[in-house]
N, C-alpha and C positions, 0 to 999 in steps of 0.2 A: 708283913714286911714293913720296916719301918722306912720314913718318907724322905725321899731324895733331897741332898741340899744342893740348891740351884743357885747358883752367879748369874742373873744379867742383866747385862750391861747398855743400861741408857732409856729412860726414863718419857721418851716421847711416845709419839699414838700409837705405835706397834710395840712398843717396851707394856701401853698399861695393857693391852691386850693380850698378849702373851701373859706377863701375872696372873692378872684375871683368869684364864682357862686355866693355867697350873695348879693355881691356890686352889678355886674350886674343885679339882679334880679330889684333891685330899691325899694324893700320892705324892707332894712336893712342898717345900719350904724354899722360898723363894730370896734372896735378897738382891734386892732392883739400886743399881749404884751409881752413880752419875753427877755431873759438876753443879747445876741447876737445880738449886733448892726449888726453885718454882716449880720444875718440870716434876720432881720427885714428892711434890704437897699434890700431884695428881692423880699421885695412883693410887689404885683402888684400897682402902680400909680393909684389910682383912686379917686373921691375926697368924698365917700361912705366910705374909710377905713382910719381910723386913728392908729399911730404908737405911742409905748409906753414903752418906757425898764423898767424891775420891776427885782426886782426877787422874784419869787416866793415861795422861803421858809420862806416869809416873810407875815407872816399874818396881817399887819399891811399894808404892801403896799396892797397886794391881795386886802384886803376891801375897799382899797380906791379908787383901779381902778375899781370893782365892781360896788359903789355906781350908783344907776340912771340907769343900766343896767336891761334888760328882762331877759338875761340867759346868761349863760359863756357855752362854748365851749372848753372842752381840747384835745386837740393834743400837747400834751406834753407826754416824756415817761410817763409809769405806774408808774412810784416812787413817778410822783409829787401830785397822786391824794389823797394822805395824806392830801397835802395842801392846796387844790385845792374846793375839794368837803366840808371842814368843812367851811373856808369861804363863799363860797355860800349858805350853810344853815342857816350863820349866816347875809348874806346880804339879804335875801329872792330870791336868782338867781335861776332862773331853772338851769339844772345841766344836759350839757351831755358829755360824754368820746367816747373815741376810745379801751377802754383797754381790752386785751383779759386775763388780770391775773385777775385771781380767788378771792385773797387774796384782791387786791386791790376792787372790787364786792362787797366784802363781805361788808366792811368797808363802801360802801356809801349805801349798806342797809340798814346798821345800821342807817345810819341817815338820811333814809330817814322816819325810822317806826312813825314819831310824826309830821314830816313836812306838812306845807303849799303850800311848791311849789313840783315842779318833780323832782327826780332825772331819767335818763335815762341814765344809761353807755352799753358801747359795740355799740357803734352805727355806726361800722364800718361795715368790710364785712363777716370778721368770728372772732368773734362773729358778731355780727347783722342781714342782708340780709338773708344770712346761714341758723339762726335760724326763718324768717319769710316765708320762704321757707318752711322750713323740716314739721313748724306746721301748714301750709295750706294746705299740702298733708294729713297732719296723720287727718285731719278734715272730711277726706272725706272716714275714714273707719269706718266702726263698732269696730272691734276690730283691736290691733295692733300686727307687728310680730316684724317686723326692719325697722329701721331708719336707713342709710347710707349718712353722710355727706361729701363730699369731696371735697376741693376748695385751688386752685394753685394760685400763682402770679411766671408766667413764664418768663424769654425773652425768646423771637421770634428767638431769633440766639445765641444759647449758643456756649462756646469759650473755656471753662477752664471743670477741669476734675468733678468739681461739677455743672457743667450745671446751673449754676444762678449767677444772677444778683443782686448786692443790689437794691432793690427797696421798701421797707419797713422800718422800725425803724430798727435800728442793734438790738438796745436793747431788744426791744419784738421780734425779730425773736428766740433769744438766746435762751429769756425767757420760749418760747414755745417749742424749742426743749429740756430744762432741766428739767422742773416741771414735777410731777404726772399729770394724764391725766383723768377726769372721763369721766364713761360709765355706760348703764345700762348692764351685760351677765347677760343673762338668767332670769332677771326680777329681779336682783337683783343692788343697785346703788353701784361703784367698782372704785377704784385708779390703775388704769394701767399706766404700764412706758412706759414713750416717749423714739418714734424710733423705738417703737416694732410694733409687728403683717404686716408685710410686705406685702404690696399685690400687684398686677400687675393688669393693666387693660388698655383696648384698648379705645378710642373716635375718632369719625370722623378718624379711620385710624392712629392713633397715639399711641405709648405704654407709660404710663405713669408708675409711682409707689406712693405709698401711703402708711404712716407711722403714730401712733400717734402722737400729739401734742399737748399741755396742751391751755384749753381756748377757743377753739373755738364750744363749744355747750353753750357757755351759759349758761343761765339758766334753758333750755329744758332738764335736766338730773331732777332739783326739777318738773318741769312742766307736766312729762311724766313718772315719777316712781309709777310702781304700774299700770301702763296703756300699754307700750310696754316690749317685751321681749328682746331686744337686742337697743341699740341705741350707735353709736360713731362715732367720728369725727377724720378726718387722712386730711392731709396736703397732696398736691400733690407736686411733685417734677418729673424730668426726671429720668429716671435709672439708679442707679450709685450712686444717692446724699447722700441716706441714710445711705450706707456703710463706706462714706468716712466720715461723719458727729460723725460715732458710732466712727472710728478710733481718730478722734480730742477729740472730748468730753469724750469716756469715757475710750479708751486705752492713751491716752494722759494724759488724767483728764482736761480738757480745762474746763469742768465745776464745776471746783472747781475754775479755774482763770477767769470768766466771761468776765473781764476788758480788759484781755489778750487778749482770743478770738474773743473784737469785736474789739480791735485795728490792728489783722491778717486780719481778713473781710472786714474792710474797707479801711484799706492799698492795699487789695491785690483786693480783688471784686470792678470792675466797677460799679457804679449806672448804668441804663439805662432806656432810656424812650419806648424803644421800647418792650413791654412786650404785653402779654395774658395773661387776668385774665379766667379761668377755676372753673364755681359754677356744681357741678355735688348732685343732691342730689335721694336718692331712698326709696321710702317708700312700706312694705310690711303688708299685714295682712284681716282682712277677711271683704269682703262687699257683699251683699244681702245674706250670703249665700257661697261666694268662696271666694277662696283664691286667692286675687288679687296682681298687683305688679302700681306702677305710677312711672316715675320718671320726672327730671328736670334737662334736661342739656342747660346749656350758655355759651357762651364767650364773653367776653368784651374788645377788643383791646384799645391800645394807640390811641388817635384821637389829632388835635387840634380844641380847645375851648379857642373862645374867641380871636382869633390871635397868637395862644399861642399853643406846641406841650406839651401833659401834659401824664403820660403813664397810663396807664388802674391800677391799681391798685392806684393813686393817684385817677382817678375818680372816680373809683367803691366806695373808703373810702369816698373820700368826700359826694359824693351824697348821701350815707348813712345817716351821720351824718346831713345835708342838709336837708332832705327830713322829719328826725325826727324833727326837730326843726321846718320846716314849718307847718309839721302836727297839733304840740302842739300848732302853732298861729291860726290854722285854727280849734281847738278843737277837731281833729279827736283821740287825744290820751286822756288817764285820766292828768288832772290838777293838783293833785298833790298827794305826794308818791311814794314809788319802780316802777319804770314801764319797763315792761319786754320786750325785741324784738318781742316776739311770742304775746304781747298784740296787735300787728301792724296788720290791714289787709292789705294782701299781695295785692289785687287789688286796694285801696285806694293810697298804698306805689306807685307800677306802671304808678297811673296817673300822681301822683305829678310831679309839673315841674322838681325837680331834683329827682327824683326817675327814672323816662324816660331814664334815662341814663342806666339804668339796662335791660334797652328793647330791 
């Protein structure tokens, strides 16, 4: 079979990771495109990935790096999928994202409702993995009660009085802790505000804390209303983070100055590669007969891959998005149209060569 030609788009920590596992796999020819000549002198050497500077609010370049391509790949912030996903329904590209914003969802919906090819956004860890989790447990009840999603990207050795590391986009970490946040309470579907509902809980001997955050259920709140009585999604952080987060953003107002905010975080917060990714999910409600409970706890550390020391939250994403793409060449997903995380069998997902990563 000769090797897939891949578009994607954006050249940061999840962009060289992604390559990396493509190139090496030998089933893909990669060309990784992006504004930042610096960002694009980082990725990996390989003679599978080709380099490409565009910019991409440019519909006119986008289409042309497109052409001849199977699917585009964005790992770009959420802003660019404006530009991103109409191009590719207008080149005929499969279409997948990383983005845990709502707004941005909503819009490649839209275009996906008449199309030929797939769109597939969220195809990271939460959204994505998160939600193919939570609905292979809720599969295995008669009836639902709650759904409890929970999932952290930790360091391993926190330093500063917010216990974390950048290791995520600044932009969508921002993003998540500012938006409305949906849920289903009480079987009803609901806009709750991020930050709130605080809760404590213990793992393997460890105390965490857990807060709303906008974006990361997905599409599982359309998927499951009318069917569970309680379903939401909180972010995990160390204790301490969420306090000090409420003080910047909303005694502050940091989230009226976004810009501000991520130039304090990135100035001031270390990246690191040494992290624990933490998937914690619990499903409750009635089978044969009782009231039952399942749940699904993991962790995923930094490892290196490839010769290369990469931190668990760059692989958990990448192999996500990885593992959906290989699916869609191997048929295991629908061919084209909206196509949801929760559409993914979670054991299919598992076997796959970069899905393994989640094992």
């Amino acid at each position: 079979m000769s090797k897939k030609e891949i578009l994607l788009m954006g050249a940061g920590k999840i962009g060289e990771m992604i390559s990396a596992l493509l190139a090496d796999s030998d089933d893909y020819n990669v060309t990784v495109a992006d504004f930042s000549e610096d960002s694009l002198a980082r990725m990996p050497k390989h003679d599978c990935i080709k380099l490409q500077q565009i910019d991409a609010t440019s519909s006119e370049q986008l289409q042309a790096v497109m052409l001849g391509k199977y699917a585009v790949l964005s790992a770009l912030p959420y802003t660019m999928s404006q530009y991103i996903a109409p191009a590719a329904k207008a080149t005929g590209l499969h279409y997948f994202d990383l983005t845990e914003d709502v707004k941005s969802t909503r819009l490649v919906k839209k275009l996906a409702e008449d199309s030929e090819v797939a769109f597939i956004p969220q195809c990271g860890l939460a959204p994505g993995f998160i939600s193919i989790v939570a609905y292979h447990l809720a599969k295995k009840f008669d009836s639902l009660q709650n759904i409890h999603m929970r999932v952290g990207a930790l360091p391993k050795y926190p330093s500063n009085a917010l216990k974390y590391n950048l290791t995520w986009s600044t932009d969508g970490l921002i993003n998540e802790y500012c938006n409305p946040c949906e849920a289903i309470v009480s079987g009803e579907l609901r806009e709750v505000p991020p930050l709130e509902e605080l809760e404590i809980f213990n793992l393997d001997g460890l105390e965490y804390e857990a807060f709303n955050t906008s974006g990361g259920l997905g599409t599982l709140c359309e998927t499951l209303e009318g069917k569970v009585q309680n379903l939401n999604y909180r972010t995990v952080r160390y204790p301490g983070h969420r306090d000090i987060l409420k003080l910047l953003l909303q005694d502050l107002r940091l989230n009226e100055r976004q810009d501000l905010m991520k130039d304090i975080f990135e100035h001031a917060l270390p990246m690191t590669l040494q992290d624990v990714v933490l998937i914690f999910v619990t499903v409750s409600g009635e089978r044969n007969g009782r009231f039952m409970q399942e749940s699904y706890a993991h962790k995923v550390y930094s490892k290196e891959i490839l010769n290369k020391q990469y931190s668990a939250i760059q692989i958990t994403t990448a192999a996500g998005i990885c593992t959906m793409l290989d699916m869609m060449v191997n048929g295991d997903l629908p061919q084209k149209g909206f196509v949801k995380q929760e559409d993914t069998d979670f054991d299919k997902f598992l076997a796959n060569r970069f899905g393994a990563y989640y094992s």
